[in-house]
C-alpha positions as CSV (number, residue, x, y, z in Angstrom):
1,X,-27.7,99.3,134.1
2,X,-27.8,98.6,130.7
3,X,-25.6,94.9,129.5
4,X,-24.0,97.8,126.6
5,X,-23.0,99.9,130.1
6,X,-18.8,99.6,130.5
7,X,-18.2,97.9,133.6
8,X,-14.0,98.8,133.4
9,X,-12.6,100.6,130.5
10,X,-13.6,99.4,126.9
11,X,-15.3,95.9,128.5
12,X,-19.3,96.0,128.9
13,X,-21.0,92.6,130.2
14,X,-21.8,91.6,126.8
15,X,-17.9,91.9,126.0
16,X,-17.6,90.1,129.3
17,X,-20.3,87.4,128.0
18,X,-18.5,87.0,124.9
19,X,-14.8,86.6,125.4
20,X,-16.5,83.6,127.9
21,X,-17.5,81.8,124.7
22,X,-14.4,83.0,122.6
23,X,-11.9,81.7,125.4
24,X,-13.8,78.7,125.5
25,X,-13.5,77.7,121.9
26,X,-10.4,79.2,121.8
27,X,-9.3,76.6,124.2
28,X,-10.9,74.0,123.0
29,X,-9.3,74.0,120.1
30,X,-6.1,74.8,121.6
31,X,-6.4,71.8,124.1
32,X,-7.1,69.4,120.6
33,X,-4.4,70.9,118.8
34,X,-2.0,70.2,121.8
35,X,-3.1,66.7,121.8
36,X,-3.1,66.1,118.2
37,X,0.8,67.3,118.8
38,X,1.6,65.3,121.5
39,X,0.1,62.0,120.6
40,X,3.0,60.9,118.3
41,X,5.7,61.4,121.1
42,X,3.5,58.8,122.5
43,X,5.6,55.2,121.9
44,X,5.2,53.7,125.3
45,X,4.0,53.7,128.9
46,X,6.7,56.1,130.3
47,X,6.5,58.5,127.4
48,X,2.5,58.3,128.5
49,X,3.6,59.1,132.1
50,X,5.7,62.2,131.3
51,X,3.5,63.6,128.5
52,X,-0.1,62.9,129.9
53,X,0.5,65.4,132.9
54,X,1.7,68.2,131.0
55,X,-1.6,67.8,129.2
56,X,-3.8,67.2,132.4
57,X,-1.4,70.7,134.2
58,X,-3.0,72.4,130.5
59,X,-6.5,71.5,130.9
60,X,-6.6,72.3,135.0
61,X,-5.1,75.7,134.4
62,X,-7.5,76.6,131.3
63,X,-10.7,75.3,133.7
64,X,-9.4,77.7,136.2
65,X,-9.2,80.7,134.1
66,X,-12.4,79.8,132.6
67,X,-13.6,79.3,136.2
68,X,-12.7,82.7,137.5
69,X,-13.9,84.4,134.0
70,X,-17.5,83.1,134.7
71,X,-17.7,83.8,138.5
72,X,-17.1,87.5,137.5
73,X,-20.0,87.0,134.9
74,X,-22.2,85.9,137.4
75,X,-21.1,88.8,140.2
76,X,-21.8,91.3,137.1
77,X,-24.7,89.7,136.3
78,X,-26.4,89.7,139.8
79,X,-24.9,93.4,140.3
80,X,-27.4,94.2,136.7
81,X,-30.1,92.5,137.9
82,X,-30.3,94.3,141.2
83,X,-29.2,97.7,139.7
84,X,-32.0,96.9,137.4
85,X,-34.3,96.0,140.6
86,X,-33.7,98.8,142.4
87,X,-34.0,101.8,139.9
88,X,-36.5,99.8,137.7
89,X,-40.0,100.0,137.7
90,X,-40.2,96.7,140.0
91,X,-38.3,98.8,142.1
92,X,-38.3,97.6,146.3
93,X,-39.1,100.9,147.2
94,X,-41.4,103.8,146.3
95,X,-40.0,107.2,145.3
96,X,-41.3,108.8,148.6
97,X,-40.2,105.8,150.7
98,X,-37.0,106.5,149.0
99,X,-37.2,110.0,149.6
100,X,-38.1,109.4,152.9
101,X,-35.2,107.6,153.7
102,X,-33.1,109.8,152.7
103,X,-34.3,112.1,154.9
104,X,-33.8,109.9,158.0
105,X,-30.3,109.0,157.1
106,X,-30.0,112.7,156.1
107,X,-30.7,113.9,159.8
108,X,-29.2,110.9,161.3
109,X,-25.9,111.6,159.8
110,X,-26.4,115.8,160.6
111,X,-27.1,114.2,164.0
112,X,-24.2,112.5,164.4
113,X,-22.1,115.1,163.0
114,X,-23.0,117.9,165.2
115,X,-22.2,115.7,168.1
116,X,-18.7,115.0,166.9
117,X,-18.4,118.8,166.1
118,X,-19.1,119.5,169.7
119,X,-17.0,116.8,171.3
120,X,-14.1,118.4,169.3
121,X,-15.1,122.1,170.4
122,X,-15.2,120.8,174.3
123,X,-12.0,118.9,173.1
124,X,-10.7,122.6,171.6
125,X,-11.3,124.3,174.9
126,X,-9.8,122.0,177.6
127,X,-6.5,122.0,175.3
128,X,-6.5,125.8,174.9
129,X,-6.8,125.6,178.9
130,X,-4.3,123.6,179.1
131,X,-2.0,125.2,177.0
132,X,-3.1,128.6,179.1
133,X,-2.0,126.9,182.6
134,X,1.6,125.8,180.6
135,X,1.9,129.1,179.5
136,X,1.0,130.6,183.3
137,X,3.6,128.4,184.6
138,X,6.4,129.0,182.2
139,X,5.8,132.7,182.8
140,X,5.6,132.1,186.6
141,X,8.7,130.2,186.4
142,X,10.8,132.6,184.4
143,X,9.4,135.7,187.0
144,X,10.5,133.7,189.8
């Protein structure tokens, strides 16, 4: 997987990588701007006790987002790296180990398959005897 590849529509991990930085200067300056605004309301203690929480509620709910943006990086980025692993030419497995594999899960899953397909037949049968016997005693009932 290529860091140009679209992980959900229009957003590739470069995108991803970048709106981290943009957000975070974005809110930066956002956060100093705020601050710059607030600090003449300033006059006293209690005007410090009412306006310093509103700025402390704006910082913890920018960390967050910022938080949750960059744990998605790093999910994206480990999903890369081992997409990367795993088809790449450091690749865990060899093409006939992978080949082989596929065969095994291949006949384990026509195994298993064929067994449910004849647990349903047997299933099929004792219902359409079932159904038989109803029908003998309906009829048996309505000759009687």
């Amino acid at each position: 997987m290529d860091i140009k590849e679209e992980l959900f529509k229009g957003v590739s991990f470069s995108d991803l990588m970048s709106n981290v930085y943009h957000n975070s200067k974005k809110k930066d300056r956002q956060i100093n701007q705020l601050i710059s605004q607030l600090q003449p309301l300033i006059r006293n203690a209690s005007d410090a006790t009412i306006i310093v929480p509103l700025i402390k509620e704006y910082l913890d709910v920018a960390v967050k987002n910022d938080d949750h943006i960059v744990k998605l990086t790093a999910i994206t980025q480990r999903y890369i790296s081992t997409t990367q692993t795993i088809s790449g030419e450091s690749s865990l497995l060899s093409e006939s180990e992978k080949k082989e594999l596929l065969g095994i899960a291949s006949k384990e899953f026509e195994d298993e398959l064929t067994d449910e397909i004849e647990k349903i037949e047997e299933e099929d049968k004792e219902l359409q005897e079932k159904i038989q016997k109803a029908k003998d005693l309906v009829s048996g009932d309505n000759n009687g």
